[in-house]
C-alpha positions as CSV (number, residue, x, y, z in Angstrom):
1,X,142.0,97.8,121.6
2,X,139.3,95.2,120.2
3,X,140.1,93.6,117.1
4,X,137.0,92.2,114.8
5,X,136.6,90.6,111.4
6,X,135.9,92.9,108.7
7,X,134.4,92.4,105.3
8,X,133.6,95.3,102.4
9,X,131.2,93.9,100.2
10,X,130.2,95.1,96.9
11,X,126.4,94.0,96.5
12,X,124.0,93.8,93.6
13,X,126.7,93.0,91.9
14,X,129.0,89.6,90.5
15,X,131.3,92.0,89.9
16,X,134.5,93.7,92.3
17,X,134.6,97.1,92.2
18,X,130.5,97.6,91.0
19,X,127.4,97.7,92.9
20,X,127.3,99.3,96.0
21,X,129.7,98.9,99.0
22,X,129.1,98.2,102.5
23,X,131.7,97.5,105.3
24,X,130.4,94.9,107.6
25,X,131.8,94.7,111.4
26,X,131.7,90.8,112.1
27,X,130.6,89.8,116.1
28,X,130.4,93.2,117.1
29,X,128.9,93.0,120.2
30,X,131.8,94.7,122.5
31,X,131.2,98.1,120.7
32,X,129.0,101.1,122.1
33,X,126.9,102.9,119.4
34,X,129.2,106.1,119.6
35,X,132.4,103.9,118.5
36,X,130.0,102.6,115.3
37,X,129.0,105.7,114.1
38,X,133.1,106.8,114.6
39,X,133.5,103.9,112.5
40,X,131.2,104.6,110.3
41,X,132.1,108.0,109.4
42,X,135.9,106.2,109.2
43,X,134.6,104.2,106.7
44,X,132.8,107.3,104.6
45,X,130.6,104.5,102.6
46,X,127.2,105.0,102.4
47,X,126.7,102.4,105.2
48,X,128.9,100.4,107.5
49,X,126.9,97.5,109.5
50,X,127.8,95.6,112.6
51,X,126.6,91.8,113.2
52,X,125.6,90.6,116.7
53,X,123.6,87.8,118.4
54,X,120.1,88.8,118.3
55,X,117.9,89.5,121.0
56,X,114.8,87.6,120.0
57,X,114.6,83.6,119.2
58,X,113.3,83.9,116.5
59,X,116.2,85.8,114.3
60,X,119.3,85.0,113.3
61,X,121.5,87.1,113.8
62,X,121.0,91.4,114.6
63,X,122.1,94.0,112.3
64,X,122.6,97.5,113.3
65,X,123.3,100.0,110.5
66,X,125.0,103.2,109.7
67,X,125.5,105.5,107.5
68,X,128.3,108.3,107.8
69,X,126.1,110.4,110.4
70,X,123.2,108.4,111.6
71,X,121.7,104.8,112.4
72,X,119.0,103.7,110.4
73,X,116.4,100.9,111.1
74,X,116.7,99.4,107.8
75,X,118.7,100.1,104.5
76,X,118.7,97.4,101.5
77,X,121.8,96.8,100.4
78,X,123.8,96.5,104.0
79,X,120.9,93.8,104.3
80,X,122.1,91.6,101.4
81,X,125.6,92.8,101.4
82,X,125.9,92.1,105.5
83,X,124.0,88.5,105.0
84,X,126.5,87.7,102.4
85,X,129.5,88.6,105.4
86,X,127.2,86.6,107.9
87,X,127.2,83.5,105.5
88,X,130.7,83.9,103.9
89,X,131.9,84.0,107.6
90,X,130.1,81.2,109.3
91,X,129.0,83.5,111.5
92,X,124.9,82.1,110.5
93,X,124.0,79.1,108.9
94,X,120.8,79.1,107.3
95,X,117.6,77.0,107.4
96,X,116.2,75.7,104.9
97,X,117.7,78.2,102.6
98,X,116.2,81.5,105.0
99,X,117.8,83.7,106.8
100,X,116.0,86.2,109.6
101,X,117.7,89.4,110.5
102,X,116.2,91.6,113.2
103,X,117.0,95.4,112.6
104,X,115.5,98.7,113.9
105,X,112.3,98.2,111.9
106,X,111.8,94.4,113.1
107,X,112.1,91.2,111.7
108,X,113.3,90.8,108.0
109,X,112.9,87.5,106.2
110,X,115.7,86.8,104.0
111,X,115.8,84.0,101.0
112,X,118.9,82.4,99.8
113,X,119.2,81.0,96.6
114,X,122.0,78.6,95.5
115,X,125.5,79.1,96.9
116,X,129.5,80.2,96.2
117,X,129.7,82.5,93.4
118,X,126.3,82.0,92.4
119,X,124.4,82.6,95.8
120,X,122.0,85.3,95.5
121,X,120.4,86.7,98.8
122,X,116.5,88.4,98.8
123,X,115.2,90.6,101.5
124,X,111.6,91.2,102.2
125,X,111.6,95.1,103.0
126,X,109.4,96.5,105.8
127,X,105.5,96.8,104.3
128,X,105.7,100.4,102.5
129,X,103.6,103.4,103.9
130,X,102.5,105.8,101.9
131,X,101.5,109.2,102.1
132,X,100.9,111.9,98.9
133,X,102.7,115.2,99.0
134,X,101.5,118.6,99.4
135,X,102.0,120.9,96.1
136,X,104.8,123.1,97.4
137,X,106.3,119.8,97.9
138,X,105.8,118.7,94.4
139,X,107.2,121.9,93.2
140,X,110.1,121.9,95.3
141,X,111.1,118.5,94.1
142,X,110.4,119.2,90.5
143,X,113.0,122.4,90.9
144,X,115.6,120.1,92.8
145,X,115.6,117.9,90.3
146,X,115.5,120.3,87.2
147,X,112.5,119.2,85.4
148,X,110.5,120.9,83.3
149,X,108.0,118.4,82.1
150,X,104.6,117.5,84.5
151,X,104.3,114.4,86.1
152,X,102.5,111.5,84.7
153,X,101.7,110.1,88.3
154,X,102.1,112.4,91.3
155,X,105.2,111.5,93.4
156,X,104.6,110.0,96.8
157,X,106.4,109.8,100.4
158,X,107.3,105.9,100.8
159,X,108.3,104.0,103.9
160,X,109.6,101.3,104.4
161,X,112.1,102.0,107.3
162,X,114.1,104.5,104.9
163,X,111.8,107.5,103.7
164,X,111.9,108.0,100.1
165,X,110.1,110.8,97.7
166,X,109.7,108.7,95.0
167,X,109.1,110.0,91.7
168,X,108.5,108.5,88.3
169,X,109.8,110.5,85.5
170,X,109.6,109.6,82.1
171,X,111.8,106.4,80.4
172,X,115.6,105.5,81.2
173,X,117.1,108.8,79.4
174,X,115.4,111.4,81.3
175,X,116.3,109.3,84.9
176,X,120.0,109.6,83.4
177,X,119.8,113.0,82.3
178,X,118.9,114.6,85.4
179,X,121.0,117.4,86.9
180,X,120.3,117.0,90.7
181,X,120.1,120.2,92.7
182,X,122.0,118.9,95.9
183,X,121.7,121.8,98.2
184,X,117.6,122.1,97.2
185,X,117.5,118.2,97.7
186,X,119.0,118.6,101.0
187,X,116.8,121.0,102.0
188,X,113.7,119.8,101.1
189,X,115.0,116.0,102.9
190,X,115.5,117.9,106.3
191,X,111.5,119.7,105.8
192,X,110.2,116.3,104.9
193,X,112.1,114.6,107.5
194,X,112.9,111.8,104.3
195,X,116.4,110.4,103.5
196,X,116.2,111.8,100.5
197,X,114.4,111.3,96.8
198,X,114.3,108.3,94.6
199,X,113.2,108.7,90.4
200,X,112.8,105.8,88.3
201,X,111.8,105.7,84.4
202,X,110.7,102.6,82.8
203,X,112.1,101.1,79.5
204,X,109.1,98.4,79.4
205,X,110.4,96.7,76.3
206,X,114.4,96.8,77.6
207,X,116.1,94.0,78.6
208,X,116.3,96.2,82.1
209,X,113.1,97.7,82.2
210,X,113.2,99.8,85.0
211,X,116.2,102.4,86.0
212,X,116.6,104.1,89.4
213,X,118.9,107.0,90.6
214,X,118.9,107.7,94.8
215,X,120.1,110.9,96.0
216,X,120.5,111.2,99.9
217,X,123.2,114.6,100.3
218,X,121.5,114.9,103.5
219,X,122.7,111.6,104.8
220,X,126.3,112.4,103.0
221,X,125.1,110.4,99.9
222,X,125.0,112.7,97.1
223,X,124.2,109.8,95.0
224,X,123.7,106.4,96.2
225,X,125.0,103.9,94.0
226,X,122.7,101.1,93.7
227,X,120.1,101.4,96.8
228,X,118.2,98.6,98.6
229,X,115.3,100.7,99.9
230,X,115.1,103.1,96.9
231,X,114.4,100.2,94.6
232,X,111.7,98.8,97.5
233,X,109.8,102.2,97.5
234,X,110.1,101.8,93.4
235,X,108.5,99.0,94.1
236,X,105.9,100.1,96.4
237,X,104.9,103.1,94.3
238,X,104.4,101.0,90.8
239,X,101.9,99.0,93.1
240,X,100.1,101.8,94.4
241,X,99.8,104.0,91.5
242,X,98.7,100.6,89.0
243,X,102.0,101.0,87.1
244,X,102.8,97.2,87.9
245,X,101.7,95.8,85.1
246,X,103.8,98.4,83.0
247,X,107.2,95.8,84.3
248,X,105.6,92.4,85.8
249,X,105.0,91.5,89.4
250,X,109.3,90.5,89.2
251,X,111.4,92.8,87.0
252,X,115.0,93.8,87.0
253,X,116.4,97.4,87.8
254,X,119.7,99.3,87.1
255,X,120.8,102.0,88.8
256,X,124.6,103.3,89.6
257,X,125.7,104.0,86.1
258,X,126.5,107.7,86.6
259,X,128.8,106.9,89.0
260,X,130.6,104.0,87.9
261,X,129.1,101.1,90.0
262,X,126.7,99.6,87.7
263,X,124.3,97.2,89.7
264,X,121.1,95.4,89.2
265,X,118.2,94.7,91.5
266,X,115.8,91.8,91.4
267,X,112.3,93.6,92.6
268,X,109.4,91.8,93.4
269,X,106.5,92.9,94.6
270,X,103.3,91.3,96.2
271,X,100.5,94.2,95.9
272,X,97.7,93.0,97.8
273,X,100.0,93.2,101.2
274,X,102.4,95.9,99.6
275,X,105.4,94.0,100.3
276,X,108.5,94.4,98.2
277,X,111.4,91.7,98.3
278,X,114.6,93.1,96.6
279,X,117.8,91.0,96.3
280,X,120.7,90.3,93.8
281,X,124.7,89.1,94.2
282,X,127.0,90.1,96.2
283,X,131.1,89.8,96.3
284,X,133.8,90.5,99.0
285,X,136.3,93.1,98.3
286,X,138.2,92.9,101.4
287,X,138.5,90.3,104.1
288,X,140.5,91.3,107.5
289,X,140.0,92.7,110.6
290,X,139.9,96.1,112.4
291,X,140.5,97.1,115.6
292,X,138.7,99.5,117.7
């Protein structure tokens, strides 16, 4: 057997044991993709990553990612939290303060700000595609998600790498009162070939204006505690539906409350190219090695 370094990192978060957790696979480059995904399901987080040499000169490092039953080309949070690894590690230095990771949906610019148990790390996400839903769509989310109220803005399929049906609904109590239908979510994922559905509600006069829940069942996420791409496609749709000004070009979002991992996400968004940079802290919650 091989024997690697290992990190799990707890990201958009200052805090062990908050945010949302990602194993990261250090120098990786000896494993096939079926002993990844075995790890990955080992691991049973949301995502596990694995950090090799890249293929192109002009990247740092490549990133392949997981989740418990498939690789995705892009996920937010394994980018910040796997960065974090990269730099805690020494396995990258940066430039200038930048990072560039190359993934399954390219090259992804990354921004470093300060260092130690300050350092935050920022992600430009993939530019978002976006495509409007059908009306047995729209009804089939609004029963998956147990609403009963119309929307205020239609909700929209947005990519950027990760597929999201994004929906906003209302202010921060009705995100955090939703009763998710799992099974209907599941469903309506696998018709919509999507990972799965992102709400948000805005709170404009909060000190956290914007909160987020993910639910991915499925990916074997029922809920994703604080999500990367989610919060991107947030993002993307407050841009495209003229929302924006409702929070600011840069605002802060919450999400992972409901199950116990509160985290907060520094969006910002550029809307003339529809790019979305997301970043925040992240902290190492175990430092080893495992052997495969």
């Amino acid at each position: 057997m091989m024997t690697f370094d290992f990190k799990q990192v707890d990201v958009f978060t200052k805090v062990p044991y908050r945010g949302n957790p990602v194993a990261v696979v250090i120098g990786a480059q000896d494993l096939d993709t079926e002993t990844m995904q075995q790890i990955a399901a080992w691991t049973n987080l949301s995502e596990t990553t694995f950090l090799l040499p890249p293929t192109r000169t002009d990247a740092d490092y490549l990133l392949r990612i997981f989740t418990p039953k498939q690789e995705l080309p892009f996920a937010g949070h394994p980018t910040i939290g796997s960065a974090h690894a990269a730099l805690e590690s020494e396995f990258v230095k940066p430039t200038a303060g930048k990072l560039v990771q190359e993934c399954g949906a390219g090259l992804v610019p990354l921004r470093i700000d300060a260092s130690g148990d300050r350092r935050s790390i920022h992600a430009k996400a993939p530019p978002a595609k976006i495509q409007s839903l059908d009306g047995e769509t729209v009804a089939a989310l609004q029963s998956a998600l147990g609403l009963k109220s119309n929307w205020r803005i239609d909700p929209m399929l947005v990519d950027v790498g990760p597929v999201w049906l994004t929906a906003y609904v209302g202010d921060g109590s009705d995100v955090h009162e939703l009763t998710p239908d799992f099974v209907q979510i599941a469903e309506l994922s696998s018709r919509c070939q999507m990972t799965g559905i992102t709400v948000f509600g805005i709170d404009a006069q909060g000190s956290v204006p914007v909160q987020v829940r993910s639910f991915a069942p499925l990916h074997g996420i029922p809920e994703d505690p604080v999500c990367g791409s989610g919060n991107a496609c947030v993002g993307a749709f407050l841009a495209n539906s003229g929302m924006l000004a409702e929070v600011g070009k840069s605002y802060i979002a919450n999400q992972g409350t409901e199950v116990g991992r509160n985290g907060f996400v520094t969006v910002t968004v550029d809307p003339s190219e529809m790019i979305v940079e997301i970043g925040g802290n992240a902290v190492t919650c175990i430092d080893g090695t495992i052997s495969a």
